[in-house]
Backbone as a ProteinNet text record, in pm:
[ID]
protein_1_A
[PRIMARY]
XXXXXXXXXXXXXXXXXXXXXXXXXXXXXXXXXXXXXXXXXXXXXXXXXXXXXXXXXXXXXXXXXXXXXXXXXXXXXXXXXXXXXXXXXXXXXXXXXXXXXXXXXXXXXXXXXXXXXXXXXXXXXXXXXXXXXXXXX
[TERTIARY]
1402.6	1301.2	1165.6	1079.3	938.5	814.3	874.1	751.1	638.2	512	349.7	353.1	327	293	151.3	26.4	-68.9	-60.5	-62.2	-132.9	-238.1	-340.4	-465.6	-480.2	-610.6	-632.3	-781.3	-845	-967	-1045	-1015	-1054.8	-1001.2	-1080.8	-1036.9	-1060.3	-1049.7	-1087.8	-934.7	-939.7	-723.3	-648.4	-644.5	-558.8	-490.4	-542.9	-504.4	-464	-561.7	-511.5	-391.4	-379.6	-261.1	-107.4	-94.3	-47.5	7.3	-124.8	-144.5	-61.3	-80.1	-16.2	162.8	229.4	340.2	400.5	362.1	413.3	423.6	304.8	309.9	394.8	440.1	550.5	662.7	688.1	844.4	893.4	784.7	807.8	824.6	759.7	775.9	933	948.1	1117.6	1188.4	1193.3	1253.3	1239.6	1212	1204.2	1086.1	922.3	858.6	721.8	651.8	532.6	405.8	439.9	320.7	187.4	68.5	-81.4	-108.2	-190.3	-268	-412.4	-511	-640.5	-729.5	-824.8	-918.2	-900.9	-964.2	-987.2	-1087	-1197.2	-1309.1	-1289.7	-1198.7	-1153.2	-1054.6	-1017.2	-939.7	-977.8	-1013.4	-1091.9	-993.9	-891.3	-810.6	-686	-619.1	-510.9	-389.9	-446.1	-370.6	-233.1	-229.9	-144.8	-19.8	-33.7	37.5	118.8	237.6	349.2	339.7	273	271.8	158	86.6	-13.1	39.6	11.5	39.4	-133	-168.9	-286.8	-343.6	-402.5	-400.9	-593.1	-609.1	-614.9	-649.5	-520.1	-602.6	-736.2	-770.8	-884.3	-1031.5	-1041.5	-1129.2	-1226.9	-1339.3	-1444.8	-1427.8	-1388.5	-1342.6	-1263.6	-1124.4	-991.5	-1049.4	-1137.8	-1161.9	-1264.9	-1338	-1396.5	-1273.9	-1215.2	-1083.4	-996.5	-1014.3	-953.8	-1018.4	-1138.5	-1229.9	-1251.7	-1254.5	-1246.7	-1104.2	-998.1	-934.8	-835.6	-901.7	-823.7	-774.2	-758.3	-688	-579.1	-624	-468.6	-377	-428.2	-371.4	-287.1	-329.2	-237	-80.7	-99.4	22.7	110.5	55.8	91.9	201.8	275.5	342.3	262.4	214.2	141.8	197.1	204.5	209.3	108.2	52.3	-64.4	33.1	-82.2	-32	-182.4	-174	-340.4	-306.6	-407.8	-397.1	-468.4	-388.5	-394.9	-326.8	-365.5	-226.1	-221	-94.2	-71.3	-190	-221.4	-204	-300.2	-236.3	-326.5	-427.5	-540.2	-651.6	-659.2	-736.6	-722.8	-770.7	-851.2	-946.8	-779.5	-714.7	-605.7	-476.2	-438.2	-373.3	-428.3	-533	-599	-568.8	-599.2	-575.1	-417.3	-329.4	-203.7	-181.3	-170.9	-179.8	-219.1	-370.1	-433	-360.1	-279.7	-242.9	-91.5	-55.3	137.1	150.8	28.2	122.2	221.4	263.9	386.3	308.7	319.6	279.5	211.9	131.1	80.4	176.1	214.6	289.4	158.6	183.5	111.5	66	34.2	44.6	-52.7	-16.3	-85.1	-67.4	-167.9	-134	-229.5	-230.6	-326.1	-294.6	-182	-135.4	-74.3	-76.1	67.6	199.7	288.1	399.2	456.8	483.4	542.7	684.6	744.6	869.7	886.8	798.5	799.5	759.7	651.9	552	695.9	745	866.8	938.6	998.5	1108.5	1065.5	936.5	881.4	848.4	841.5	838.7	938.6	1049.8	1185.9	1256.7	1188.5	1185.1	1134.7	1015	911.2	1011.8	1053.1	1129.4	1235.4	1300.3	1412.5	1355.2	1250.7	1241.8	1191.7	1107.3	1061.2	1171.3	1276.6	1406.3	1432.5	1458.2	1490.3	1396.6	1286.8	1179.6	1184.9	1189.6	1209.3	1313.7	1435.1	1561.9	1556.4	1484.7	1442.3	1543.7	1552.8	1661.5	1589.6	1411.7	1362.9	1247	1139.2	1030.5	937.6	806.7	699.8	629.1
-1305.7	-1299.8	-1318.7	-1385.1	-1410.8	-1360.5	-1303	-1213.3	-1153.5	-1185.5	-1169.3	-1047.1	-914.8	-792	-769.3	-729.8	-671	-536.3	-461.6	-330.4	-316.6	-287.5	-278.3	-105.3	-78.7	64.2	95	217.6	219.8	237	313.8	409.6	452	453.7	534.2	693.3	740	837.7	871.5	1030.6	1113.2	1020.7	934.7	866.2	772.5	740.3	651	508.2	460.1	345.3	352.3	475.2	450.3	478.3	531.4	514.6	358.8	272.5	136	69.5	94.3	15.6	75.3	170.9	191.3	146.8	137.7	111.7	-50.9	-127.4	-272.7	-303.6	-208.5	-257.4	-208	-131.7	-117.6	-210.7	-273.4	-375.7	-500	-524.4	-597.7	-668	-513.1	-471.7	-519.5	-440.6	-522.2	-700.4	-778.2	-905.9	-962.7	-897.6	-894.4	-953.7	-1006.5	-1119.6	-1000	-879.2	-762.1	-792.2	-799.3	-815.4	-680.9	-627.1	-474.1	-475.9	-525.7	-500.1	-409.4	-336.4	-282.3	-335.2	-253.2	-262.5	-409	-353.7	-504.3	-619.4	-614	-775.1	-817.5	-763.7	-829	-913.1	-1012.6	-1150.9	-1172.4	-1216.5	-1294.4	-1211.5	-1254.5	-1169.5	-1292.9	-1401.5	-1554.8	-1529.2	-1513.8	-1586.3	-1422.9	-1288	-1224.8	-1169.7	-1127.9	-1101	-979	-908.1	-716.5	-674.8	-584.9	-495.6	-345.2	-278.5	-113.6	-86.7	1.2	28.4	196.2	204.7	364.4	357.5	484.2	558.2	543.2	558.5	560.8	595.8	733.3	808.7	790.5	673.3	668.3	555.9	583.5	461.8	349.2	304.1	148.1	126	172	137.1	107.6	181.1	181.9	20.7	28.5	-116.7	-239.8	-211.5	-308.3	-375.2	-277.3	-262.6	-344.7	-277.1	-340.6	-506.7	-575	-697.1	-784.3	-694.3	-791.4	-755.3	-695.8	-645.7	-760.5	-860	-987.1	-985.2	-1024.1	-1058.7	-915.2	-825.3	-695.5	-653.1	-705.7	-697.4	-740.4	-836.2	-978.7	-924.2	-879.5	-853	-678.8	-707.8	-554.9	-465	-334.1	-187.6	-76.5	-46.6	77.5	90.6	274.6	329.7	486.8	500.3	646.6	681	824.5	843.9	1004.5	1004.6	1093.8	1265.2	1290.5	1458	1513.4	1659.6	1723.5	1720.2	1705.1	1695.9	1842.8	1814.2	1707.6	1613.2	1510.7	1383.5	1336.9	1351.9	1307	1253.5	1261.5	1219.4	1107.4	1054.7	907.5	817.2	857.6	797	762	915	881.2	771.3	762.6	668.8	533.5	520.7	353	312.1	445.6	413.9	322.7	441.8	371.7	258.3	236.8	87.1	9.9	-19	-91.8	-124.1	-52.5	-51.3	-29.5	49.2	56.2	199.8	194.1	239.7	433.7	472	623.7	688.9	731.1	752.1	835.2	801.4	874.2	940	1105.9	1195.9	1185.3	1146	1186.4	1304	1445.1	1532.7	1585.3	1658.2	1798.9	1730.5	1803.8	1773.9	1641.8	1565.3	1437	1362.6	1249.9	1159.5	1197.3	1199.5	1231.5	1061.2	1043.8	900.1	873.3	947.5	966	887.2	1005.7	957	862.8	774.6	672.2	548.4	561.9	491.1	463.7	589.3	608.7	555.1	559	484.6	362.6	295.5	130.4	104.5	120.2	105.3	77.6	186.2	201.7	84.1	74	-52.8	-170.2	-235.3	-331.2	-353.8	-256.8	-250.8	-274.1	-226.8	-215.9	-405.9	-431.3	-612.8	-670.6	-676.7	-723	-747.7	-679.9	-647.1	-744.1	-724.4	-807.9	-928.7	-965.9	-1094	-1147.1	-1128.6	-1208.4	-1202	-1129	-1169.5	-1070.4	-951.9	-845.1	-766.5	-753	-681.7	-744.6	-732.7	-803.3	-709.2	-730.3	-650.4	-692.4
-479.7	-376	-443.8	-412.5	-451.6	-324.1	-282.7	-214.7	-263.7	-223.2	-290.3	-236.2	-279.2	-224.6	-311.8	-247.4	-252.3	-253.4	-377.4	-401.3	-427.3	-336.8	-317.2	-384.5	-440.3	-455.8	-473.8	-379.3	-331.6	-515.5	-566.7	-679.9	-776.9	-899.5	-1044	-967.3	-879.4	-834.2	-805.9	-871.8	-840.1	-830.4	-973.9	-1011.6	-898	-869.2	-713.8	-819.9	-883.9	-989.6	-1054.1	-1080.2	-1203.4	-1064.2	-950.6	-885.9	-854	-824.5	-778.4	-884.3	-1016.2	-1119.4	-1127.1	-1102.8	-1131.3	-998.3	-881.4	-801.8	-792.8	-835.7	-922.7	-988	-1071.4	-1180.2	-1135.8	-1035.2	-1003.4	-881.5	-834.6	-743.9	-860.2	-907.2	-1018.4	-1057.4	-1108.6	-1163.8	-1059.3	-894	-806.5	-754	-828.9	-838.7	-707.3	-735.3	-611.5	-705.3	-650.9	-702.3	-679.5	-761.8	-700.2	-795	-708.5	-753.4	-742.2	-821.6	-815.1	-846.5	-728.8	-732.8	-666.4	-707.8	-640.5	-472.3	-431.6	-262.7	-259.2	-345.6	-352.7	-366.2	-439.5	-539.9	-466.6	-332.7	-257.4	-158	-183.1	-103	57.1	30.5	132.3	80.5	245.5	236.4	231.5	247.2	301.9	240.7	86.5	14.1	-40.4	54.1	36.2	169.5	164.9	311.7	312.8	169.4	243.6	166	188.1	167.8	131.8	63.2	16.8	-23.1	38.9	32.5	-18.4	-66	-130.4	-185.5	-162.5	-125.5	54.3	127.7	284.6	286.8	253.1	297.3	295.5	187.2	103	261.2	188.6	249.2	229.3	68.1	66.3	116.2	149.2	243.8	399.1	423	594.8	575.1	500	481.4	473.1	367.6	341.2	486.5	596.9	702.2	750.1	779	880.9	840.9	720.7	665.3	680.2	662.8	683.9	795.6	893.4	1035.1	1095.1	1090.4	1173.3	1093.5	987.2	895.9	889.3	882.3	868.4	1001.9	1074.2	1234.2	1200.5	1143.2	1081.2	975.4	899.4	802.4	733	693	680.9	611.5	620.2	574.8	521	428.5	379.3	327.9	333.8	333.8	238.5	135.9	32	63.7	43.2	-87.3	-116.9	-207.8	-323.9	-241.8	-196.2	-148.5	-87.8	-82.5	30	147.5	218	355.4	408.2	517.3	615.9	610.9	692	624.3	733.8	692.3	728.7	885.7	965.3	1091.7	1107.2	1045.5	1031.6	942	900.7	803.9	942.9	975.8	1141.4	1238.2	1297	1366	1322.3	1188.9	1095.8	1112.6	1101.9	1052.2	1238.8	1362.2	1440.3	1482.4	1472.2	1511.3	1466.5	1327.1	1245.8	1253.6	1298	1296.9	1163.1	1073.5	915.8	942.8	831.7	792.8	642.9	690.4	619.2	712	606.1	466	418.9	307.3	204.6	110.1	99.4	9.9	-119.4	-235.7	-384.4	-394.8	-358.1	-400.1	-533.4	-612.9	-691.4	-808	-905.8	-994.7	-1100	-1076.7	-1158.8	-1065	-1109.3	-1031.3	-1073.9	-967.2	-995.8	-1009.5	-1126.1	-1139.8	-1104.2	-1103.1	-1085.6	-939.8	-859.5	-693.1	-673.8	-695.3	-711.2	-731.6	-828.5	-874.8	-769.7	-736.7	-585.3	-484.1	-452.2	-326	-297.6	-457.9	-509.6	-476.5	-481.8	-466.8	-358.2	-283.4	-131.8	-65.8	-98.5	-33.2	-87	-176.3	-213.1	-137.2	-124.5	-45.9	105.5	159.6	319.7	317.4	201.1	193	197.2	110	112.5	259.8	330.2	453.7	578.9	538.5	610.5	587.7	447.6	424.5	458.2	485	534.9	667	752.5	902.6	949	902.5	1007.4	1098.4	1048.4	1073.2	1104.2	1181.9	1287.1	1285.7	1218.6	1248.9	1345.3
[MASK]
+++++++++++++++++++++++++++++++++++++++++++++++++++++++++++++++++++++++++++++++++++++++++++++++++++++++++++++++++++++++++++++++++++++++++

């Protein structure tokens, strides 16, 4: 499978980056074309079929949104960010507007890589799925 997945990530802020990057490389591992840039440096969404976006909460994500809200309609969503449940009400609102898919938690004082891993895995598997047309966003 050569599927372009965008891991976008708001901040060096509670490790939200180093999140962005393991979840990069275990999509990776699952045979997936994963980019991992800042929220900013994400110009166009043209040339990718899914988005994973982290930190929801943050101000750059709600910008990120607001920029590329057409394509983001289209496009498949998953949403993490870095704190404890419960999750943010401005983060609920997005998940709705959007048809994304979370927010999945990374709370506590580190990344738990382990999980980060498990949930790459997850996402691969649910793309898999999308991509052979079983499933219709």
């Amino acid at each position: 499978m050569t599927e372009r997945v965008l891991v976008a990530y708001t901040s060096r802020i509670a490790d939200t980056d180093d999140i962005a990057e393991i979840i990069g490389t275990e999509l990776a591992g699952c045979g997936l074309r994963a980019t991992v840039l800042p929220v900013a440096a994400a110009e166009s969404l043209y040339e990718f079929g899914a988005v994973i976006l982290g930190d929801a909460a943050a101000r750059d994500a709600h910008r990120f949104v607001r920029r590329h809200k057409a394509s983001l309609k289209h496009t498949p969503l998953w949403l993490y960010h870095r704190g404890a449940p419960p999750v943010p009400h401005d983060v609920t609102r997005m998940v709705r507007r959007l048809g994304a898919v979370g927010p999945v938690s990374f709370g506590g004082a580190a990344p738990d890589r382990d999980r980060a891993k498990a949930w790459a895995r997850y996402l691969a598997d649910q793309l898999a799925v999308l991509h052979r047309g079983f499933v219709s966003n």
